[in-house]
N, C-alpha and C positions, 0 to 999 in steps of 0.2 A: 504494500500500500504506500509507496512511495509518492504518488499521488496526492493524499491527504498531507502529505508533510509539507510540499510543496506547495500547498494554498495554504498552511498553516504559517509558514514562513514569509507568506507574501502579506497576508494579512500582520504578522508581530513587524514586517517593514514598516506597511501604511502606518500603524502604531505608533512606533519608534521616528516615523516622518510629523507624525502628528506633534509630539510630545516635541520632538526639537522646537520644531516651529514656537511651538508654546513659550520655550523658554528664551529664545532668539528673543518674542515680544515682550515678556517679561521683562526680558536685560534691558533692553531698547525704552520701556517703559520706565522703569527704575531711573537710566541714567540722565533721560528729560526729567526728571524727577528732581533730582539730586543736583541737574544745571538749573534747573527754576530755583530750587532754594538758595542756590549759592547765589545768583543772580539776586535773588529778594534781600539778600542780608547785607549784600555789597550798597545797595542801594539803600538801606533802611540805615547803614553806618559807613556814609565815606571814609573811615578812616584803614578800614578792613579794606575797601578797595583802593587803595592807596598801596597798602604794604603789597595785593598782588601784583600792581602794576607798575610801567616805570617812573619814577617822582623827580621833576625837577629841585625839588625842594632838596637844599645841602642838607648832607648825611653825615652826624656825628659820628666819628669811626679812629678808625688807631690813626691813619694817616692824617687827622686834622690839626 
C-alpha cells in the first residue's frame, strides 16, 4: 500500500506548507509591531531618538 503513504505524505507537505506560511506572517507581523512601537517612543521622547541617530550637537567624550 504504498499508495496511501504517498497521499499521506502529500497531505503532512500541504500541512507543513500551511504552518510555515503561518509563521513567515506571524514574524512579519510581530516585527511591524515592534517598528510601530519603536517608532511611537522615539516620537513621544526626542531624546531616545537622538541617541539612535546622528547628532550634531558636541559630544562630551575622552577627546574633548
Amino acid at each position: 500500500m504504498s499508495d496511501g503513504g504517498t497521499v499521506g505524505d502529500k497531505q503532512k507537505s500541504r500541512r507543513q506548507q500551511r504552518l510555515e506560511a503561518q509563521l513567515r506572517e506571524n514574524l512579519r507581523r510581530r516585527k511591524e509591531q515592534a517598528r510601530a512601537r519603536r517608532d511611537e517612543s522615539a516620537e513621544r521622547d526626542p531624546a531616545d531618538a537622538a541617541e539612535t541617530g546622528p547628532s550634531s550637537a558636541p559630544q562630551d567624550g575622552p577627546n574633548s
